[in-house]
C-alpha positions as CSV (number, residue, x, y, z in Angstrom):
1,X,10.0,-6.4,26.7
2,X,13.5,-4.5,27.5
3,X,12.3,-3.7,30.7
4,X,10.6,-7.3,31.6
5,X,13.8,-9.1,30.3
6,X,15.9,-6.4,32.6
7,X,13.7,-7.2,35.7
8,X,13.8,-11.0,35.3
9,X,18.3,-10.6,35.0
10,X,18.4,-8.7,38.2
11,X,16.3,-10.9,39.7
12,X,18.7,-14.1,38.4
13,X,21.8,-12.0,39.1
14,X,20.7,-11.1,42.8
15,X,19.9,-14.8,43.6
16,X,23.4,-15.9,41.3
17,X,25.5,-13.2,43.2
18,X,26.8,-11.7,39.3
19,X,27.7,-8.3,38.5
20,X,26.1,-5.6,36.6
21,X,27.8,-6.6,34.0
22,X,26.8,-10.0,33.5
23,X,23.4,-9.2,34.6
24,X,23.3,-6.8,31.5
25,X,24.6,-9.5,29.3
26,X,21.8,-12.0,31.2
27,X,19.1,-9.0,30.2
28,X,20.5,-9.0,26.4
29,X,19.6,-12.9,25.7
30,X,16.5,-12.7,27.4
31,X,15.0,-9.7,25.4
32,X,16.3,-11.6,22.3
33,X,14.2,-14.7,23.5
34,X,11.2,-12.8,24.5
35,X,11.4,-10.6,21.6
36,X,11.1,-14.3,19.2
37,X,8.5,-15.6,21.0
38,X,6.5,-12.6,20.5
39,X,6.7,-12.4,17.0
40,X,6.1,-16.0,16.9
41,X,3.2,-15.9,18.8
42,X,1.5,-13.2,17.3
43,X,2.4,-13.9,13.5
44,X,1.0,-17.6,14.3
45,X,-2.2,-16.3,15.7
46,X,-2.7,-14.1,12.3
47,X,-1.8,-16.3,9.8
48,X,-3.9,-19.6,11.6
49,X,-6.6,-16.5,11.6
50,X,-5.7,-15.9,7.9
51,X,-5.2,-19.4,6.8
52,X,-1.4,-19.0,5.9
53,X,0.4,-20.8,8.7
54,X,3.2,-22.3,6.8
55,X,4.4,-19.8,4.5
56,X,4.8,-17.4,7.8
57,X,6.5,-19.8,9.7
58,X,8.9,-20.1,6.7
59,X,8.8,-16.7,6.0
60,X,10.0,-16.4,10.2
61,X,12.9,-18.9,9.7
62,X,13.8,-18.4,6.2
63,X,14.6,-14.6,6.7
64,X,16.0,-15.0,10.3
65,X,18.4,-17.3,9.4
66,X,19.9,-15.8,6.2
67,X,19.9,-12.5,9.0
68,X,22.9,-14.3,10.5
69,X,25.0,-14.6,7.3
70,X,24.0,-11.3,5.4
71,X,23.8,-8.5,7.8
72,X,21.4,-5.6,6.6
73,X,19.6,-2.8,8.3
74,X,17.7,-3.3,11.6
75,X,15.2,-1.0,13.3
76,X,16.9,1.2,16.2
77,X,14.2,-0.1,18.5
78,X,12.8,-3.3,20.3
79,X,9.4,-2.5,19.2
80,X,9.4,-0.6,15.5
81,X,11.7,-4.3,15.0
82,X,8.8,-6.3,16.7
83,X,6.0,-4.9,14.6
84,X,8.0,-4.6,11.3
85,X,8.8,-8.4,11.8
86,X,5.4,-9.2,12.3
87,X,3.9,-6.9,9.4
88,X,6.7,-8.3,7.0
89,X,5.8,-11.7,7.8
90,X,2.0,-11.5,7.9
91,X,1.4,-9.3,4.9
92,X,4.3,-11.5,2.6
93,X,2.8,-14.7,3.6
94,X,-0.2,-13.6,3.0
95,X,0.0,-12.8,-0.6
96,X,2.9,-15.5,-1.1
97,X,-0.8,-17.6,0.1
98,X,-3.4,-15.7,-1.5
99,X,-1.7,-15.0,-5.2
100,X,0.4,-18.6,-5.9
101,X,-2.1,-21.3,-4.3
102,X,-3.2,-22.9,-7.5
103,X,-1.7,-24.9,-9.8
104,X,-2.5,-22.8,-13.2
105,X,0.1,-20.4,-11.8
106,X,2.7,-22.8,-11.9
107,X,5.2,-20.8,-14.2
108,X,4.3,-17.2,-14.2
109,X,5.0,-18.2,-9.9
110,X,8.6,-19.8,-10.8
111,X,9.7,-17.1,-13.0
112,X,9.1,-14.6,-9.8
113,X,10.9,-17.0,-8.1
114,X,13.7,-17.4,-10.6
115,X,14.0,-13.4,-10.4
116,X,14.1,-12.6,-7.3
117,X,16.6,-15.8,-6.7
118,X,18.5,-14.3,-9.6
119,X,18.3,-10.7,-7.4
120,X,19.2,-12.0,-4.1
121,X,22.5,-13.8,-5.9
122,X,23.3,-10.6,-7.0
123,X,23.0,-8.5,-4.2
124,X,24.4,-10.9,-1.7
125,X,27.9,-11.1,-4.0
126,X,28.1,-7.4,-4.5
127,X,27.1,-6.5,-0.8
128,X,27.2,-9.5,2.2
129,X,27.6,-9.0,4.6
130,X,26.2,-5.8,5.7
131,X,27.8,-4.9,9.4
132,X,25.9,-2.5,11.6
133,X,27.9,0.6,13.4
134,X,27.8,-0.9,16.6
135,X,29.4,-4.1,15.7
136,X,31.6,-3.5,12.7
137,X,32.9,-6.7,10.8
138,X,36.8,-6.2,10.3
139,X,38.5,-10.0,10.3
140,X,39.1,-10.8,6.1
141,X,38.3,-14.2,7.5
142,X,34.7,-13.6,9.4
143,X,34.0,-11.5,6.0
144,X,35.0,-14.6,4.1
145,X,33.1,-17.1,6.3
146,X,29.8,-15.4,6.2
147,X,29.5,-14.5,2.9
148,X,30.2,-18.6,2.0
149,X,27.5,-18.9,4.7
150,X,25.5,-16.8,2.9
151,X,25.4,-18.0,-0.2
152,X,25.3,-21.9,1.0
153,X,22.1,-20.4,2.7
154,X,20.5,-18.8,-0.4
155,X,21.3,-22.3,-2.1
156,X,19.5,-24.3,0.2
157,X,16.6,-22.0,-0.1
158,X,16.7,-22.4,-4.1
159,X,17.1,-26.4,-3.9
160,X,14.2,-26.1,-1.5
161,X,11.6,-24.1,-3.9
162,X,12.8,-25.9,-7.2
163,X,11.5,-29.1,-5.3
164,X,8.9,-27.9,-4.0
165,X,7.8,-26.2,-7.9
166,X,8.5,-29.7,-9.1
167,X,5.9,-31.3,-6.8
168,X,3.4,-28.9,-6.7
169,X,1.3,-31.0,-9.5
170,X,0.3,-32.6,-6.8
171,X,-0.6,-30.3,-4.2
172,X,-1.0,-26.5,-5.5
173,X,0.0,-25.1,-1.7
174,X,3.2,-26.0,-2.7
175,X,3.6,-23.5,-4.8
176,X,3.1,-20.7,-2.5
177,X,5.4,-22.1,-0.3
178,X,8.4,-22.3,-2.7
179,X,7.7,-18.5,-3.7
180,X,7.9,-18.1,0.1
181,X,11.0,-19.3,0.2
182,X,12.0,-16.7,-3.0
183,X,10.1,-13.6,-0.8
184,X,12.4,-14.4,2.3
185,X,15.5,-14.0,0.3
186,X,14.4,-11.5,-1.8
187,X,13.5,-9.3,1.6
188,X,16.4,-9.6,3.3
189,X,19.0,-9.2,0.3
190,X,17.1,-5.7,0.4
191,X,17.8,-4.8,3.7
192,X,21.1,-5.1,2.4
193,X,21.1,-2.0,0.1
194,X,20.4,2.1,0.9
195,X,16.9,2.0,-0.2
196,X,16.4,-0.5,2.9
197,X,18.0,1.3,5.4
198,X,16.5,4.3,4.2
199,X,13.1,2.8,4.5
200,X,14.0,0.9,7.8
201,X,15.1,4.5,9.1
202,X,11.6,6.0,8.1
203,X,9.6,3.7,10.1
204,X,11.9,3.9,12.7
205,X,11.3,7.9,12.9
206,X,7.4,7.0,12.2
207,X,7.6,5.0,15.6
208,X,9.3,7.8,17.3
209,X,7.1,10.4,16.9
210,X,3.6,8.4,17.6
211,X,5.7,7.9,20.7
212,X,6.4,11.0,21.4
213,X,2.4,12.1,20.6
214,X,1.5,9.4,23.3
């Protein structure tokens, strides 16, 4: 994708007339874009294959967009990121689907959801946001905004599942879409701690050396 994305900004810098420069900044966006749609695309064909279409999508959003405010660990490569995202989304949804899709589950699924909400809360205040090396957060003031961002996010996520819990008499998929909601906070509050980067950096090093083998 890094090397598609390069070959379609030289080919819009050449006809623009921009610099290296701003074709690398050109090259950045697009491997960003194509990188999305390929996780979208491939984590809809699975779960329309697996019957879990909505709780991936939400799983897809919910943890991208908390991402923003929160920070965490992130694989060192285009691809090991590509599959992880994909794997995350597909095997969470999946038993967000398979385990709380019935109404006789009702509590035992929003007492998960009340931990892991509980959890996330938790981590967020004693962590968020979590910078990365090459883009260090230093302003008191960004600090400030995000973490407000975050937890307005996480808040929205909660109102979201309580709602959706309080509904879900009537239609049991509900349910496993409100623990979906829980799941994608829950994941990414633990990208924010050591054991996530930790296990991020494994897989990234797994991915290295089948890549190396090949």
């Amino acid at each position: 994708m890094e090397k598609l994305a390069k070959r379609i900004a030289d080919l819009i810098g050449n006809s623009l007339g921009q610099d290296d420069e701003q074709k690398q900044v050109v090259a950045y966006g697009l491997s960003a874009i194509l990188q999305f749609l390929a996780i979208f695309v491939i984590s809809s064909v699975i779960s329309l294959i697996g019957g879990f279409f909505l709780e991936s999508m939400i799983m897809l959003f919910a943890v991208g967009l908390l991402k923003r405010s929160v920070g965490g660990a992130h694989s060192s490569t285009m691809l090991s990121c590509t599959i992880m995202s994909i794997l995350n989304i597909s095997i969470v949804a999946a038993l967000a689907h398979y385990f709380f899709n019935s109404s006789s589950i009702l509590i035992p699924a929003s007492l998960v959801a009340a931990f892991i909400y509980i959890t996330a809360l938790f981590l967020v205040y004693k962590l968020a946001p979590v910078d990365s090396g090459n883009k260090p957060i230093v302003k008191p003031e960004k600090i400030k905004r995000l973490r407000r961002n975050s937890f307005l996010t996480l808040a929205v996520y909660i109102l979201f599942s309580i709602a959706l819990l309080l509904f879900a008499n009537k239609n049991a998929r509900l349910i496993s879409m409100a623990v979906t909601f829980a799941f994608a906070s829950g994941w990414q509050s633990f990208m924010l701690t050591r054991v996530g980067a930790v296990l991020i950096h494994a897989i990234d090093k797994l991915f290295d050396k089948e890549k190396t083998r090949t």
